[in-house]
C-alpha positions as CSV (number, residue, x, y, z in Angstrom):
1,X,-10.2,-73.2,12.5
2,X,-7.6,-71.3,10.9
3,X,-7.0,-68.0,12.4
4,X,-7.6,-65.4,9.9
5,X,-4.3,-63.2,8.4
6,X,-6.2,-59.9,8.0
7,X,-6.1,-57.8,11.0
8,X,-8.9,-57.3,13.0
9,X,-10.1,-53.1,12.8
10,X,-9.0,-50.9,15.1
11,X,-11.5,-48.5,16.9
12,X,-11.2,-44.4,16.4
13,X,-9.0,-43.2,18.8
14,X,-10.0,-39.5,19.7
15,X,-6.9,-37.2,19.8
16,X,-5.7,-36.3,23.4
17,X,-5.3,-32.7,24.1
18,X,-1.9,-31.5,23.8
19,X,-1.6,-29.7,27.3
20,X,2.2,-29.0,27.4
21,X,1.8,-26.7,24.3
22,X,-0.7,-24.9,25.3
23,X,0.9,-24.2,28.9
24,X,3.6,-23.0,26.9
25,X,1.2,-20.6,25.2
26,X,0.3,-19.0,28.2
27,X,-1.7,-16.5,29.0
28,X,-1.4,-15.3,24.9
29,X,-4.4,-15.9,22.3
30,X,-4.0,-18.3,19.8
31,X,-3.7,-15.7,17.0
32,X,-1.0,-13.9,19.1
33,X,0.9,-17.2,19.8
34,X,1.1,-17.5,16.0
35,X,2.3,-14.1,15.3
36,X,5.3,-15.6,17.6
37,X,5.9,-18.3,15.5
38,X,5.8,-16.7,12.6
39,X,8.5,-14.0,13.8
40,X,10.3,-17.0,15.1
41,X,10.5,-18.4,11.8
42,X,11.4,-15.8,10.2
43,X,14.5,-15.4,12.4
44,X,15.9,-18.8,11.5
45,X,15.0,-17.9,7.7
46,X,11.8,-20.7,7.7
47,X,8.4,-20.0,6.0
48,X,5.3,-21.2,8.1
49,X,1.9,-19.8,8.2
50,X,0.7,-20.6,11.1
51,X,-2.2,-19.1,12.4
52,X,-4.8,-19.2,15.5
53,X,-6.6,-22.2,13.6
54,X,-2.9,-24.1,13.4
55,X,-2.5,-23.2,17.0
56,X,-5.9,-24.7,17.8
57,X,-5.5,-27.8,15.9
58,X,-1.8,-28.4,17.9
59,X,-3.7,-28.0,21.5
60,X,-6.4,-30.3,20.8
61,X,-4.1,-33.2,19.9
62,X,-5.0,-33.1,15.9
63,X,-1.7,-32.3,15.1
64,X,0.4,-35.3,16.9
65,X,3.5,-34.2,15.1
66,X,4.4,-31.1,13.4
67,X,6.5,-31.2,10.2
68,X,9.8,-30.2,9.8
69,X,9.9,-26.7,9.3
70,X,7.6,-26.2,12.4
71,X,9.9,-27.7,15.1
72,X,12.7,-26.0,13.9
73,X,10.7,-23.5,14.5
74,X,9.5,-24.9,17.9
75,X,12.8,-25.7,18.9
76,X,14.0,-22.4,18.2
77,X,11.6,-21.0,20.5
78,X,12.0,-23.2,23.1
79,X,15.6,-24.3,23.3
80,X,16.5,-27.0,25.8
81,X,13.7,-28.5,24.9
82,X,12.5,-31.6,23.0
83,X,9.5,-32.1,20.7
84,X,8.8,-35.0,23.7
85,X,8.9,-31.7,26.0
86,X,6.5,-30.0,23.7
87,X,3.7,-32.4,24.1
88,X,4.2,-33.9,20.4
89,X,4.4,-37.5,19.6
90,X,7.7,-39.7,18.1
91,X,7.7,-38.7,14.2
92,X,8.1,-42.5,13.8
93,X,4.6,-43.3,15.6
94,X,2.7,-41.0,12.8
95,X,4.3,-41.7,10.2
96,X,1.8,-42.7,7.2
97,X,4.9,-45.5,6.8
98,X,7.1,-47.2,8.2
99,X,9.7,-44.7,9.0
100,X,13.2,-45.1,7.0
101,X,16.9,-44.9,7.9
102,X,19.6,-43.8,5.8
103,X,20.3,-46.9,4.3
104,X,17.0,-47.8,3.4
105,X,16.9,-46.5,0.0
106,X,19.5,-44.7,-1.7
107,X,18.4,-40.2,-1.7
108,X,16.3,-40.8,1.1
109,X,15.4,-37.6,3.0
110,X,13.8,-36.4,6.1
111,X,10.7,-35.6,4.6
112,X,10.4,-39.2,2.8
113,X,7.0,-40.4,3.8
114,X,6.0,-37.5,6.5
115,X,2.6,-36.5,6.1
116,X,3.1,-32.8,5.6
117,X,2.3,-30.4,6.6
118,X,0.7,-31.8,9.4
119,X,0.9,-34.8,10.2
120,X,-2.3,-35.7,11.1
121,X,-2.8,-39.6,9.8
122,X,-5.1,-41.4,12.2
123,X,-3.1,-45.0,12.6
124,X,-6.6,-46.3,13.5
125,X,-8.7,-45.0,10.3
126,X,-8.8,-47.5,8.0
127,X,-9.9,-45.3,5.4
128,X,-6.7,-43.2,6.0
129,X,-4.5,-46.3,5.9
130,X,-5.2,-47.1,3.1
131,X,-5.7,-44.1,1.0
132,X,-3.5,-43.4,-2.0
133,X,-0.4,-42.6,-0.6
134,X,1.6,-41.8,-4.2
135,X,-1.2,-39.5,-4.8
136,X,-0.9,-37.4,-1.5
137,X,3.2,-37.6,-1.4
138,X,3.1,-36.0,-5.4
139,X,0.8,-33.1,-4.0
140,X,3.1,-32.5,-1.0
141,X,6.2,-32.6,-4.1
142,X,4.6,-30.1,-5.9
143,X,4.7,-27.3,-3.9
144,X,8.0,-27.8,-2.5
145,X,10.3,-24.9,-3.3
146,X,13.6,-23.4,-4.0
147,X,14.5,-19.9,-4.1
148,X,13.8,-17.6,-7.2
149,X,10.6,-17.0,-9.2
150,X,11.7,-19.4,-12.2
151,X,12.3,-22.3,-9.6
152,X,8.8,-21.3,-7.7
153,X,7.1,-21.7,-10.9
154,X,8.9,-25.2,-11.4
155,X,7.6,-26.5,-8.3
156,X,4.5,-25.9,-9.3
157,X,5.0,-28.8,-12.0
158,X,4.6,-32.7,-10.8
159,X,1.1,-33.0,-9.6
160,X,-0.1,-31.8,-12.8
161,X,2.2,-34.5,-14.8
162,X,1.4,-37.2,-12.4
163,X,-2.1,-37.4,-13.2
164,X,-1.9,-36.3,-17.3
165,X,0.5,-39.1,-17.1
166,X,-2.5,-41.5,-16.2
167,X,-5.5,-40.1,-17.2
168,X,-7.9,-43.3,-17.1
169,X,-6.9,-44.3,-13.5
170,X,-9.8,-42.5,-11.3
171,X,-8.2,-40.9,-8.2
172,X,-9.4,-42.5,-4.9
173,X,-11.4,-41.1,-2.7
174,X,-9.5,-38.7,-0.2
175,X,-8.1,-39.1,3.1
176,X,-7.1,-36.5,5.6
177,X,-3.4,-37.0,4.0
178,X,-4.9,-35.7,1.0
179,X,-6.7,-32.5,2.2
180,X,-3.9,-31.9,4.3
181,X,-1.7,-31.5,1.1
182,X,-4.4,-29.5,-0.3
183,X,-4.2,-27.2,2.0
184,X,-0.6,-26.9,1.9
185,X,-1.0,-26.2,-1.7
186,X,-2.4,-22.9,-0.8
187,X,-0.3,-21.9,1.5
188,X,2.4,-22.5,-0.7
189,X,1.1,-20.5,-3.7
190,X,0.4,-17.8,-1.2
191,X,4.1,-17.7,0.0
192,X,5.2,-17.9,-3.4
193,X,3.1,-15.2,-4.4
194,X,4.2,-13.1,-1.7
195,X,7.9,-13.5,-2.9
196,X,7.8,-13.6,-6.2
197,X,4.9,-12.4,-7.8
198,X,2.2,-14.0,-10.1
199,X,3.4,-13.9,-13.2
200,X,5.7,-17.2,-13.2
201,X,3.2,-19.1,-11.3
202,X,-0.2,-18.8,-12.8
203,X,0.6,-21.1,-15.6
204,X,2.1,-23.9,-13.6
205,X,-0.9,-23.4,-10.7
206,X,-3.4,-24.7,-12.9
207,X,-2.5,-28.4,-12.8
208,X,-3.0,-28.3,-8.8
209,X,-6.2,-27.3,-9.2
210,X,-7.1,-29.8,-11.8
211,X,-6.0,-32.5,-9.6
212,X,-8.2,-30.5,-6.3
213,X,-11.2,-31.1,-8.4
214,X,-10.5,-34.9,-9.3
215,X,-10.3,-35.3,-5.7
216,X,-13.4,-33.4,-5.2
217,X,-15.4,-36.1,-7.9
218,X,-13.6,-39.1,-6.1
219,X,-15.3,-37.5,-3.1
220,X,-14.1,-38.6,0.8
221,X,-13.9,-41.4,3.2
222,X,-15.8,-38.7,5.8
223,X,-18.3,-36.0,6.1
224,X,-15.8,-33.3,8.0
225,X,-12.8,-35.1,5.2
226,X,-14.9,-33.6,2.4
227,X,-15.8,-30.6,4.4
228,X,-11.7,-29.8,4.8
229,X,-11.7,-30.7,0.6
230,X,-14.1,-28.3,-0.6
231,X,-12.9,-25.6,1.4
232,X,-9.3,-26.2,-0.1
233,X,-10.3,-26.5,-3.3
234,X,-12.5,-23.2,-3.3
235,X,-9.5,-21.7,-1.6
236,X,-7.2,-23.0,-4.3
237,X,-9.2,-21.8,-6.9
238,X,-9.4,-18.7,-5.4
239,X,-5.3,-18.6,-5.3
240,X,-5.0,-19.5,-8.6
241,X,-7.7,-16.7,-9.6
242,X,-5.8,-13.9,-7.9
243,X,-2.2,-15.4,-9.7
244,X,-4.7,-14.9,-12.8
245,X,-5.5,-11.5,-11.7
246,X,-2.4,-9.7,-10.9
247,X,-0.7,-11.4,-13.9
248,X,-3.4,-9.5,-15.8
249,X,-5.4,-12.4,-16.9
250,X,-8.8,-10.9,-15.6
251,X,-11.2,-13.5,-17.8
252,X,-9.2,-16.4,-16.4
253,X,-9.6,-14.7,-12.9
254,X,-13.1,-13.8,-13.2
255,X,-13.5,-18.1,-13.9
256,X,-11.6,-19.1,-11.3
257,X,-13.6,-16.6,-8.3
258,X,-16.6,-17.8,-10.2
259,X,-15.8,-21.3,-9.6
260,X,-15.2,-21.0,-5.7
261,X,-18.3,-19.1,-5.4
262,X,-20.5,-21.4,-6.8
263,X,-18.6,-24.0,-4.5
264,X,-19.0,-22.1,-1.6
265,X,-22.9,-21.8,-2.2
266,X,-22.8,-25.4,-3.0
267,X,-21.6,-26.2,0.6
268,X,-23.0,-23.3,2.4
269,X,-19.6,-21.9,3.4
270,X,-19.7,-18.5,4.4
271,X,-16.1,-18.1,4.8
272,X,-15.3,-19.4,0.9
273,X,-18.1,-17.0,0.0
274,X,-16.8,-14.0,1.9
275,X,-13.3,-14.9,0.1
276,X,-14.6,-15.1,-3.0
277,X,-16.7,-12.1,-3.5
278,X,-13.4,-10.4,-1.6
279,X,-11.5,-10.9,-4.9
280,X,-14.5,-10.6,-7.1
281,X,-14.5,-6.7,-6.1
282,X,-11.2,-6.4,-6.1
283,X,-11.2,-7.9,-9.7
284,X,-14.3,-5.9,-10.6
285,X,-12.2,-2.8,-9.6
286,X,-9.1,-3.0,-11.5
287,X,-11.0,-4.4,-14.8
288,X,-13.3,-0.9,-14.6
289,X,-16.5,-2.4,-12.8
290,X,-16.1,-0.2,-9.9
291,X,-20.7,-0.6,-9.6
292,X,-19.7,-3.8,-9.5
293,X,-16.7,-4.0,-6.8
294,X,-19.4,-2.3,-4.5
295,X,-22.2,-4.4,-4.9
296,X,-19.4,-7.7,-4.6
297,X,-17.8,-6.0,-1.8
298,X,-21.5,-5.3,0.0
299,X,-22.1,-9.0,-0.6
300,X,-18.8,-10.3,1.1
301,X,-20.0,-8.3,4.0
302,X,-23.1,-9.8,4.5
303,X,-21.3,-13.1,3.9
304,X,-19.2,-12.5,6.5
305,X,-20.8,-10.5,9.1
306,X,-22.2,-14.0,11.3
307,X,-18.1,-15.0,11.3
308,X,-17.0,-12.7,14.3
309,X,-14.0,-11.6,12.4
310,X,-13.3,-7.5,12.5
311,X,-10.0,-7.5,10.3
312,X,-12.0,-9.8,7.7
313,X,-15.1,-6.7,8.0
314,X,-12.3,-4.1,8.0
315,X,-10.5,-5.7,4.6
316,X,-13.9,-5.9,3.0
317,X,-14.8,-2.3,3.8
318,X,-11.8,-0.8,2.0
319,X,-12.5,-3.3,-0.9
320,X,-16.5,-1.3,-0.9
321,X,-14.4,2.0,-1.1
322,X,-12.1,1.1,-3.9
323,X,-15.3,0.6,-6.1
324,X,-16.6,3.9,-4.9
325,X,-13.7,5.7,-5.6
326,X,-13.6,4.3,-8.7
327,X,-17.2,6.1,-9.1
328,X,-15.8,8.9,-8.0
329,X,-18.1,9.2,-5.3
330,X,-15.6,11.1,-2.7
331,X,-18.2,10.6,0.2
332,X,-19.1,6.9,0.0
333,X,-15.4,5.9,-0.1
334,X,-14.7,8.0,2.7
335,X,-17.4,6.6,4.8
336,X,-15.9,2.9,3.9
337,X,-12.9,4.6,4.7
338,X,-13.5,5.2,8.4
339,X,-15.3,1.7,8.9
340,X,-12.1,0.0,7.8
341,X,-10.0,1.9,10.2
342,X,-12.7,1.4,12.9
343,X,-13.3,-2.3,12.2
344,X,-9.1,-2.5,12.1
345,X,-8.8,-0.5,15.5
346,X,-10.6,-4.2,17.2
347,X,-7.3,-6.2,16.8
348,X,-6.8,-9.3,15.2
349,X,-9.5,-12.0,16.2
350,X,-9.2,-16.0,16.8
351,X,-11.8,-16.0,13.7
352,X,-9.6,-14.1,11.2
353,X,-9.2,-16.1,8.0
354,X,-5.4,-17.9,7.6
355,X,-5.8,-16.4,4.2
356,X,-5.7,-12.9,5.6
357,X,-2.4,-13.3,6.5
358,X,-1.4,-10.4,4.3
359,X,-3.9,-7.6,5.9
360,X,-1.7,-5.9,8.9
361,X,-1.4,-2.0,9.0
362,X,1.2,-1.7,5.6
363,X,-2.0,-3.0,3.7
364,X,-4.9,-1.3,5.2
365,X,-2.1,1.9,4.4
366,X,-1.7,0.8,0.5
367,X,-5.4,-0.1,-0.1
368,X,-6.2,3.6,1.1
369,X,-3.4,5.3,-1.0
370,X,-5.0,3.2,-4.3
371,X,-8.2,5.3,-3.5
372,X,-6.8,8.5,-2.9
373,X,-5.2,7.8,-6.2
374,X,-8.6,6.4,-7.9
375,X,-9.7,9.9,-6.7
376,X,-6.6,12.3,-7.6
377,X,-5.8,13.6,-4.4
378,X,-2.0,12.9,-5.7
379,X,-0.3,14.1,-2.0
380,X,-2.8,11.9,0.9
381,X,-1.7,9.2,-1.6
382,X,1.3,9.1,-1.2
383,X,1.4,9.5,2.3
384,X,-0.6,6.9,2.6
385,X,1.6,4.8,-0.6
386,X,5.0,6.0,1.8
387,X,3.4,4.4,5.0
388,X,2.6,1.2,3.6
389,X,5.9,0.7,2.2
390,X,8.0,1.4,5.7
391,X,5.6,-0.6,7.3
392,X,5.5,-3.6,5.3
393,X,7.0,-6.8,6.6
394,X,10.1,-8.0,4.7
395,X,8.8,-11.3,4.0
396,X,6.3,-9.9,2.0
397,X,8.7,-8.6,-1.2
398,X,5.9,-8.7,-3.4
399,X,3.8,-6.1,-1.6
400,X,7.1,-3.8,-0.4
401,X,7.5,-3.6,-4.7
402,X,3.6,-3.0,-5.1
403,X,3.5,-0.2,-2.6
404,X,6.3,1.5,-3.7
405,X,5.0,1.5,-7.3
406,X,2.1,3.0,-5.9
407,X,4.4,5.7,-3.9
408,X,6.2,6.9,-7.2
409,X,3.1,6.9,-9.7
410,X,1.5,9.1,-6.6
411,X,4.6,11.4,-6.7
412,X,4.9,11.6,-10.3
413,X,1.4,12.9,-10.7
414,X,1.8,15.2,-8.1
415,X,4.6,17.1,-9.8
416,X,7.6,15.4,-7.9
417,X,9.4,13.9,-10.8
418,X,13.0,13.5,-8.6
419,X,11.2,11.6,-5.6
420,X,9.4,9.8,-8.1
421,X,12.5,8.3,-10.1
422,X,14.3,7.1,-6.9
423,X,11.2,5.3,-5.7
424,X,11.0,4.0,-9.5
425,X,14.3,3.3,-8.9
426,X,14.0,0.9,-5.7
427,X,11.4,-0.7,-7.1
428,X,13.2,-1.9,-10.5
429,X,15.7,-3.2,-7.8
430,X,13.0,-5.6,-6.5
431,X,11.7,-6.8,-10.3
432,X,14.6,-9.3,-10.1
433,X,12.9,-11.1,-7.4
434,X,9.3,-10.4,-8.2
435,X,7.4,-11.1,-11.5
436,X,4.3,-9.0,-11.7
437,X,2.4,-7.9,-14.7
438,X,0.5,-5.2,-12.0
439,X,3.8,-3.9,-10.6
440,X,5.2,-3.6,-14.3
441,X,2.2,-1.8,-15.6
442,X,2.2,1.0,-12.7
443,X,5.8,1.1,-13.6
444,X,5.1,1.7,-16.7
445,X,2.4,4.3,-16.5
446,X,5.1,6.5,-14.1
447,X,7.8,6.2,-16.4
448,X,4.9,8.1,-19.4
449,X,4.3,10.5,-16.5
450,X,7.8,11.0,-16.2
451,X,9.0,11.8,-19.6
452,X,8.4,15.6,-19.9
453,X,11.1,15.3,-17.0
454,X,13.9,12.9,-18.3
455,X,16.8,15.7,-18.1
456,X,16.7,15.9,-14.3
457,X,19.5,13.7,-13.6
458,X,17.4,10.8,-11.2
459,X,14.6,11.1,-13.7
460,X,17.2,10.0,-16.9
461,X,18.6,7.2,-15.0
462,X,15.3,5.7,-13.8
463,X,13.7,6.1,-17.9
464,X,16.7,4.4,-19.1
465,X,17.2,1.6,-17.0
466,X,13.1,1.3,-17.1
467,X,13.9,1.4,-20.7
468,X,16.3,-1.4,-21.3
469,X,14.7,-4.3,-19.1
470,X,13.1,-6.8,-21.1
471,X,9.0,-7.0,-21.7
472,X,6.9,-9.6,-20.0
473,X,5.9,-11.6,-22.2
């Protein structure tokens, strides 16, 4: 009998525990091992987001290979040492291809068939084998980046015009190579976001979500797969709804939380759900609901009281008092208030969201100036508005410009033109690198507030310059 020529299936293979990493974590919690990396990444001028969830997935053998950004990052930390050292497998054995040389094809480059950002194809899955690999290398593509907003937004571009480009081919069912670039997706627009603002990024962030739900009607080759792809997509849409928001698009963003709500409740997620009605009160807030940003903010409580996450109950409190400052009721803010700080006195937790990356002290300082504001208590604002800016991470350009918006409208209102214009000043210095219709607006508003001043000196010089940059369009 002639011995057949298709290979016989390989059994699962579970994923062996990667025990050199975690030795090397020490005696440190996962979430405090990340804010390592993170810092250590930041020193070599990488972007990573790890968190305790990242850390997790590297210990228990998931992640058999990190990508490239990571052990530079690795190997920055531990120098001497190998990724062999680390506990981490030969790139070339988890590769989702063969691995290529140089001369293999002409522009090759390191990260030509790595399955980013983790590398986390099963070689014994047949369903991962043999999943669509031009589909999952054209989501990885599209959220590869340059530097500058314009160049962000570009990179936003090829996963949308790969699949317009063939609109009767049904996308195959999704492997973990897939969801993994999903998820990169989001971290992506987050970083981006964090850089450079909204406003050159909404539009090109819809054709990633497009192609998140095609994957989600193709459905997956495994329960926890599709799991892993309706959590990305609900987090995607909720990335693309807050691009929405601050770009000032609040229908669009209202859609968007709308549509990761409903997936959320379609899964039973809490997590999603907690996210979503996060941004819904936030939305509700700035749009003039502020009834609404309570009763959204009350519900992302209850969503996400069961998750054992203090800095996720602590964000979600000051989101409550936003909508009751904007009711002007002084007492029910203050209360939320002091359950933020409170619930933000616990520490960070192994259970904190990755999306919560953003919420350290400098935020939980700004989101408490914005209600002072709300309220017109001009000076505690910006205290509060001054704090937040000194203490924000670098990285985070977006939210250094946002706070100090927020420090000079505060000063403006509370009769201190001259500090006001300087802080006006520093901020038109960072709209270069940031695009934000929210930033521009609150820029806007000070430089009105402003005007009665414009012959102090600082004051002229801020009005003018305010005066000749060019409109958002």
């Amino acid at each position: 009998m002639a011995s057949s020529s298709v290979p016989a299936p390989r059994p699962h293979r579970p994923p062996l525990p990667n025990v050199a990493f975690r030795r090397l974590r020490g005696p440190r919690s996962p979430a405090e091992f990340a804010a390592l990396v993170r810092r250590a990444a930041r020193e070599i001028g990488e972007r990573v987001s790890c968190d305790a969830r990242y850390v997790g997935r590297v210990e228990a053998g998931e992640i058999r290979c990190p990508n490239y950004a990571y052990e530079r990052v690795f190997l920055h930390m531990f120098p001497g040492r190998t990724l062999t050292d680390l506990g981490f497998a030969p790139r070339s054995a988890v590769r989702g291809r063969a691995a290529r040389t140089a001369g293999d094809a002409p522009g090759a480059t390191e990260t030509d068939g790595a399955h980013e950002p983790y590398d986390t194809q099963d070689p014994y899955d047949p369903d991962d084998r043999h999943h669509d690999d031009e589909e999952s290398d054209v989501l990885r593509r599209a959220f590869m980046t340059g530097g500058g907003a314009t160049v962000a937004a570009a990179s936003l571009g090829p996963l949308g015009l790969s699949l317009d480009a063939a609109p009767a081919r049904r996308p195959r069912r999704a492997g973990a190579g897939q969801v993994s670039a999903l998820e990169e997706a989001v971290r992506r627009i987050r970083l981006l976001d964090d850089r450079h603002g909204a406003d050159g990024l909404y539009r090109r962030a819809a054709a990633p979500l497009r192609a998140a739900y095609a994957l989600l009607d193709a459905g997956a080759t495994r329960q926890a797969t599709a799991d892993r792809l309706h959590a990305g997509a609900g987090e995607l849409a909720i990335s693309v709804g807050w691009l929405a928001h601050d770009s000032g698009r609040f229908d669009d963003a209202r859609s968007h939380y709308a549509e990761a709500l409903a997936t959320a409740r379609v899964t039973g997620d809490p997590a999603l759900e907690a996210h979503a009605f996060c941004n819904t009160a936030f939305l509700a807030r700035d749009a003039g609901r502020p009834r609404e940003a309570v009763r959204a903010a009350q519900a992302a409580q209850r969503a996400a009281r069961p998750l054992g996450s203090p800095r996720l109950m602590s964000l979600l409190a000051l989101r409550e008092a936003g909508g009751w400052a904007g009711l002007a009721d002084r007492a029910g803010c203050e209360q939320a208030l002091v359950r933020a700080q409170a619930l933000f006195g616990r520490g960070p937790s192994d259970e904190d969201p990755e999306w919560m990356s953003f919420y350290g002290e400098a935020e939980l300082e700004g989101l408490e100036a914005q209600c002072w504001s709300t309220l017109g208590d001009w000076p505690r604002a910006a205290r509060h508005a001054r704090r937040a800016a000194r203490l924000q991470d670098p990285h985070f350009t977006r939210n250094i410009a946002l706070y100090t918006a927020e420090l000079a409208d505060d000063l403006a209102r509370g009769g201190r033109p001259d500090e006001a214009a300087r802080a006006g000043t520093r901020v038109l210095d960072l709209l270069d690198q940031v695009q934000s219709s929210r930033i521009q607006t609150m820029l806007a508003g000070t430089a009105r507030v402003l005007l009665p001043h414009r012959r102090a000196g600082s004051v002229a010089d801020f009005l003018d310059r305010h005066a000749s940059r060019p409109r958002a369009v």
